[in-house]
Residue, then its C-alpha position, 0 to 999 in steps of 0.5 A: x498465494x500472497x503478494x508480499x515480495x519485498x523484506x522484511x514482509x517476505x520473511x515476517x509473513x513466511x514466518x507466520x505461515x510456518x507456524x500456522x502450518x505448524x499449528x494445524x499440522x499441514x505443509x503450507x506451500x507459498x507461492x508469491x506474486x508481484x503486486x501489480x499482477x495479483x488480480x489478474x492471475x488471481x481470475x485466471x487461476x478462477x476461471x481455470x479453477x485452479x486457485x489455492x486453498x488460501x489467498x492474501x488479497x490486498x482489502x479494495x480487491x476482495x470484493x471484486x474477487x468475491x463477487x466472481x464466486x471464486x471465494x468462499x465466506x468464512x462462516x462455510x469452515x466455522x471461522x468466528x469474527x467476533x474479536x474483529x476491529x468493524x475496519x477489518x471486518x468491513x474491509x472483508x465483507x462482500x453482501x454481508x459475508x466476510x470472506x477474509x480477514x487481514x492479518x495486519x493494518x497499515x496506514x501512510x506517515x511522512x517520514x523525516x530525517x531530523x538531522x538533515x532537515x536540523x542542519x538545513x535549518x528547517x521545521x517538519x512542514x505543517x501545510x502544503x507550501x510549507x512542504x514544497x519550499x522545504x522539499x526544493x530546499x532540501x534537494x541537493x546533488x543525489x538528494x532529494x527533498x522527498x519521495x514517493x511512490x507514484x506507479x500507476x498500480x495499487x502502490x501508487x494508489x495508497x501513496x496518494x489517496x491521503x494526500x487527496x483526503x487532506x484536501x477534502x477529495x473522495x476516491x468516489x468521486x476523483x473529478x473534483x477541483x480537490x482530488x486536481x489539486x492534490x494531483x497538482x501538488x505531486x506534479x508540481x513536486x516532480x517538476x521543480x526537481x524536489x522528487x526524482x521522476x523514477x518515483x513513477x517508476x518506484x514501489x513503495x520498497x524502492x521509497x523506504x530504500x531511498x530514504x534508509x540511504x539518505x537519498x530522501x529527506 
């Protein structure tokens, strides 16, 4: 059971399953799940006993499934973790034990379109200000000078978390002038129009649609 709904994920993942089936001579039955109600399916099918053999699990959520014992640590089928990058492995770790290891690593960029921000007439902006005057500039009839995903679910979570790091907040510690201030910037965003507030409302595969039509700079 994994959560990735949306294309290209979808079939690059469905692809890889296949072939791991393939490989160990066994029928891999998928089933897939938004996002946003993985956990709570995954403790209901715990409590009920009735999870599957294998489980793709977003990395902050594993150890809150692995300390309701439903998982079992992967030294149980000999799995090594020696090739392992220390990130993955400690992003997979619960009490000292992995319980799983993720078959791909992401990050956050800003993506920007050169053309349209080239007939503007501006540079990719380096500071804060320098992104709030570009994106008001930007914003024209259906296009929007930015966009971002800001749902209240993990999605959101991970769009925002590195623009909270840029100003020095700490997701240990959210109740800081910091963390307020990168919140601010969003908000400020959205308000002057230079974000469309349907970001409250989009998934990150609803921001890369946005800006693929040209409806994002």
């Amino acid at each position: 059971m994994d959560y990735y709904n949306n294309e290209p994920d979808k079939t690059f993942i469905g692809d890889a399953l296949k072939a791991c089936g393939v490989k160990a001579g066994v029928t891999i039955k998928r089933e897939t799940v938004p996002g946003k109600s993985l956990i709570s399916k995954v403790l209901q099918q715990s409590s009920s006993k009735t999870l599957p053999d294998v489980l793709m699990l977003d990395n902050p959520d594993l150890q809150q499934i692995a300390a309701t014992g439903a998982l079992a640590p992967l030294s149980d089928f000999n799995i090594s973790t020696a090739d392992f990058a220390p990130g993955v492995l400690s992003a997979g770790t619960y009490k000292d034990k992995v319980y799983g290891l993720a078959p791909t690593v992401n990050t956050i960029a800003l993506f920007y379109n050169k053309d349209i921000l080239a007939k503007a007439g501006i540079t990719p902006p380096a500071t804060w200000e320098e992104l709030k005057a570009a994106a008001l500039k930007l914003t024209a009839g259906e296009q929007y000078g930015l966009a971002f995903n800001a749902n209240p679910t993990y999605e959101g979570t991970w769009q925002f978390l590195p623009v909270m790091w840029s100003n020095g907040g700490n997701e240990k510690d959210i109740n800081t002038p910091e963390t307020a201030q990168a919140l601010q910037l969003w908000t400020d965003l959205v308000k002057d129009g230079s974000v469309s507030s349907s970001a409250l409302n989009w998934t990150q595969a609803d921001v890369k649609d946005q800006f693929l039509a040209g409806k994002a700079a």
